[in-house]
N, CA and C of each residue as an Amber inpcrd file, in Angstrom:
protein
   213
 -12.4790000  12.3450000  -4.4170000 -12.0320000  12.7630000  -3.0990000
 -11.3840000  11.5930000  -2.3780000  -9.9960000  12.2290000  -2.2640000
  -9.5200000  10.7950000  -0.9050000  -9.7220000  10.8450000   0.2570000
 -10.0300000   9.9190000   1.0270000 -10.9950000  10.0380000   2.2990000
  -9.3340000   9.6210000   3.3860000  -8.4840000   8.5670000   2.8010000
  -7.8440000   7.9880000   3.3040000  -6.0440000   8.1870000   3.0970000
  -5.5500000   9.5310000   3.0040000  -4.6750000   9.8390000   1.9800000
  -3.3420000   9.2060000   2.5320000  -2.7470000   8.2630000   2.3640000
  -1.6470000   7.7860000   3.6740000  -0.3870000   8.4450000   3.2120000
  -0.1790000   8.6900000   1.6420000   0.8840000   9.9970000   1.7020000
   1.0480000  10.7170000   2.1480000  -0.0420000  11.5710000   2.6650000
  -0.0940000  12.7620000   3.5570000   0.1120000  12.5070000   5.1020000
  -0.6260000  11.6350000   5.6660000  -0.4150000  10.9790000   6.7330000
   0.7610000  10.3040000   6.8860000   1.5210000   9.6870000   6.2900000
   2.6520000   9.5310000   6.4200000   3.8820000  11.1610000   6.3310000
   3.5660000  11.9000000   5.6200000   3.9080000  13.4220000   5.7270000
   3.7430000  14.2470000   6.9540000   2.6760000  14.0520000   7.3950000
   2.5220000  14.2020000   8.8880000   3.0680000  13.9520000  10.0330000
   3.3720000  12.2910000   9.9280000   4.0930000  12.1660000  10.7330000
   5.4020000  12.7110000  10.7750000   5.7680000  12.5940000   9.9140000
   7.5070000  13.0650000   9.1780000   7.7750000  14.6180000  10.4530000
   6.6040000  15.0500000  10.0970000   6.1960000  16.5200000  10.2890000
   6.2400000  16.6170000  11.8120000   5.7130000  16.0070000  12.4140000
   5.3180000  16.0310000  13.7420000   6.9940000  15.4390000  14.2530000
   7.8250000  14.0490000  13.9630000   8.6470000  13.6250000  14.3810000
   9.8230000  14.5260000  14.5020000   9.8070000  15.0100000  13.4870000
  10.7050000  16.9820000  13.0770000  10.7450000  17.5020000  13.8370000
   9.5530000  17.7030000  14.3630000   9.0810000  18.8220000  15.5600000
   9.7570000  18.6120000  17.2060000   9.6970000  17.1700000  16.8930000
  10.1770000  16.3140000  18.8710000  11.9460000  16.4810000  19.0960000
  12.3190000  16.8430000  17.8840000  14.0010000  16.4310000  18.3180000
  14.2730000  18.2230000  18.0020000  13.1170000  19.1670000  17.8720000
  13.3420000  20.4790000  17.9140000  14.2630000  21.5170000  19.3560000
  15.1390000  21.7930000  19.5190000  15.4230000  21.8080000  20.6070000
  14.8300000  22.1490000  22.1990000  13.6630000  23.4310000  21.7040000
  12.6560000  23.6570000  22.4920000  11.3690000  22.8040000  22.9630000
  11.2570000  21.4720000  22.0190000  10.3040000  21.3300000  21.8230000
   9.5000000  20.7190000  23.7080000  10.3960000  19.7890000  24.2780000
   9.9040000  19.0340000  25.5990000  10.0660000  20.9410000  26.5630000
  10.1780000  21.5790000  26.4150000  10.2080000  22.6660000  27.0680000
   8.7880000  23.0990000  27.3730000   7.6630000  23.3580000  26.7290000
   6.6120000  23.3670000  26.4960000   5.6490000  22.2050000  26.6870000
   5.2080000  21.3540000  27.9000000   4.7410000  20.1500000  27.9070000
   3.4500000  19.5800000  27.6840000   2.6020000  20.5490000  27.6740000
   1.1400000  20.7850000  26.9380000   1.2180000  20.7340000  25.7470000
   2.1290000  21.8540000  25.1610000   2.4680000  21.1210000  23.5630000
   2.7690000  20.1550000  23.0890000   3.9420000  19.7030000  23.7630000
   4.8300000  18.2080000  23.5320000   3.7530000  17.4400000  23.5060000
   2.9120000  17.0560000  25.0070000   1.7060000  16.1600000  24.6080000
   0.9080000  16.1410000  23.4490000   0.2630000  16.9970000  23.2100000
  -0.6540000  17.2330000  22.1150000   0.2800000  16.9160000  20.6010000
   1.1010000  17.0910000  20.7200000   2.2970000  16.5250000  19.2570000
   2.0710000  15.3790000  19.6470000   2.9070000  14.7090000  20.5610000
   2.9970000  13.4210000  20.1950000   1.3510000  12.4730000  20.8410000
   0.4770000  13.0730000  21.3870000  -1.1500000  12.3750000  21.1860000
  -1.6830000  12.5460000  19.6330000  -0.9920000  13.2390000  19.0100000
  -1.2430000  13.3760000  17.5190000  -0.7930000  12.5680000  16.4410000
   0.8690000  12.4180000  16.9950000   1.7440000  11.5990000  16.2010000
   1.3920000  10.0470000  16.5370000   0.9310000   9.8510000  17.5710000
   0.5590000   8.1520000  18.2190000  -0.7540000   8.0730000  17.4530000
  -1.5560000   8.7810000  17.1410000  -2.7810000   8.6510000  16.5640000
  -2.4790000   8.3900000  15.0650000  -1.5510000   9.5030000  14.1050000
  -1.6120000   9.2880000  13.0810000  -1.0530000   8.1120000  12.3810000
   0.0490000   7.5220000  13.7810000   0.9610000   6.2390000  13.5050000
  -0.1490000   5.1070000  13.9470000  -1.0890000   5.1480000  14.4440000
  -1.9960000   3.7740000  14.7860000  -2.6420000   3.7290000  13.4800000
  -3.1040000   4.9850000  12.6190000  -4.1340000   5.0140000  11.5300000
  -3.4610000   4.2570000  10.4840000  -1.5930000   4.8550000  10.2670000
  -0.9390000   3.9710000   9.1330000  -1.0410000   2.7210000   9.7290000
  -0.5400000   2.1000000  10.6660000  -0.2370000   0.3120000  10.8210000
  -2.0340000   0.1610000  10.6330000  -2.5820000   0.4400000  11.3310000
  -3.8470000  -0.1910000  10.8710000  -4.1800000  -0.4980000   9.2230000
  -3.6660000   0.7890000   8.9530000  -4.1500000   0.4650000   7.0680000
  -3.4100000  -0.2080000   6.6550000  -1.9150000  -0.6540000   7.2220000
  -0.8120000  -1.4380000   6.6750000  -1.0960000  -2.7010000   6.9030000
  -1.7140000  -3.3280000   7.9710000  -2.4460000  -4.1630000   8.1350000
  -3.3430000  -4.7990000   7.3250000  -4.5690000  -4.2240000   7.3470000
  -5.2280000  -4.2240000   6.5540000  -4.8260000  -4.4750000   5.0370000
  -4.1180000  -3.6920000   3.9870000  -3.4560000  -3.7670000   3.0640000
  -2.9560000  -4.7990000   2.6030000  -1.9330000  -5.4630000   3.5420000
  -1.4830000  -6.8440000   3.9070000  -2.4900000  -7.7910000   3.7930000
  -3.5530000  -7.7870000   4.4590000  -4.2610000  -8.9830000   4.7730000
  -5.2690000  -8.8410000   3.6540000  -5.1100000  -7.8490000   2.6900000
  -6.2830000  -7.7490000   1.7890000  -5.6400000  -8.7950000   0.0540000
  -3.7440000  -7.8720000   0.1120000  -3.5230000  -8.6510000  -0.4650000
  -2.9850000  -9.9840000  -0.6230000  -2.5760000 -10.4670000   1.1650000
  -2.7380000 -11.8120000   1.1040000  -4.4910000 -12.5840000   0.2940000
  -5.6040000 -11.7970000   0.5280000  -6.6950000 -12.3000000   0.1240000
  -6.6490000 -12.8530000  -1.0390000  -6.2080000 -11.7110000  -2.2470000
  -6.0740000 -11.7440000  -3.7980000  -5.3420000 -13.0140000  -3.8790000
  -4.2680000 -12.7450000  -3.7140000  -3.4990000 -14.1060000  -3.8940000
  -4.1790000 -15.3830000  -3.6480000  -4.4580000 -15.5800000  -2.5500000
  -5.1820000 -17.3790000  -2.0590000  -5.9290000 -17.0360000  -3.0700000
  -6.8290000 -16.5550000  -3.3870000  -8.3440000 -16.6230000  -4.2450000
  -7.7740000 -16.5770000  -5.4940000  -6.6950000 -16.3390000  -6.3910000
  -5.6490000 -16.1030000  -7.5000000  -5.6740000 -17.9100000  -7.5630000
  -4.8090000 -18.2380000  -6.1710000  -4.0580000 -19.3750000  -6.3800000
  -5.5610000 -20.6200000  -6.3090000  -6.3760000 -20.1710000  -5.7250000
  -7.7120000 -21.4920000  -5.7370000  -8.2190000 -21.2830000  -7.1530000
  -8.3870000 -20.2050000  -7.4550000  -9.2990000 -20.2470000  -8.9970000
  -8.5890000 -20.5600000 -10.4460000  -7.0940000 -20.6530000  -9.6110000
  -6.2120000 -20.6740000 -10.6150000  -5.0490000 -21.6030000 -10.9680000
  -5.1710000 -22.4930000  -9.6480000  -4.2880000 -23.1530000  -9.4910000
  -2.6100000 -22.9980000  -8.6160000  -1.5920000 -23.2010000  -8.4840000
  -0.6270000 -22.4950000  -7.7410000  -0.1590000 -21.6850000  -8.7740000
   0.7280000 -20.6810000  -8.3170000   1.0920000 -19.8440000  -9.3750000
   2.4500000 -19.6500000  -9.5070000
């Protein structure tokens, strides 16, 4: 089971961003909010994991290059 699927979440967003340049879409402003309080949420979850990701495989590397010498 993936707990963390960022393909999909990145699909989502795709999905939701689709939705904002819809012509009706700011017509409806209860909706509009709730799209984009959705789309700001699902875009904080990717940079966070992109983050993360980053700083995990900066980790590998230093610990590559100490146990291993430069590379």
């Amino acid at each position: 089971m993936i707990h963390f699927d960022i393909t999909n979440l990145k699909k989502q967003i795709s999905n939701l961003e689709q939705k904002t340049v819809e012509q009706d879409f700011w017509l409806d402003s209860k909706n509009s909010s709730e799209v984009l309080k959705d789309l700001n949420n699902l875009k904080s979850k990717v940079e966070g994991y992109s983050k993360i990701e980053t700083e995990l495989k900066r980790c590998i590397r230093n610990e590559r290059i100490t146990k291993h010498g430069t590379r």
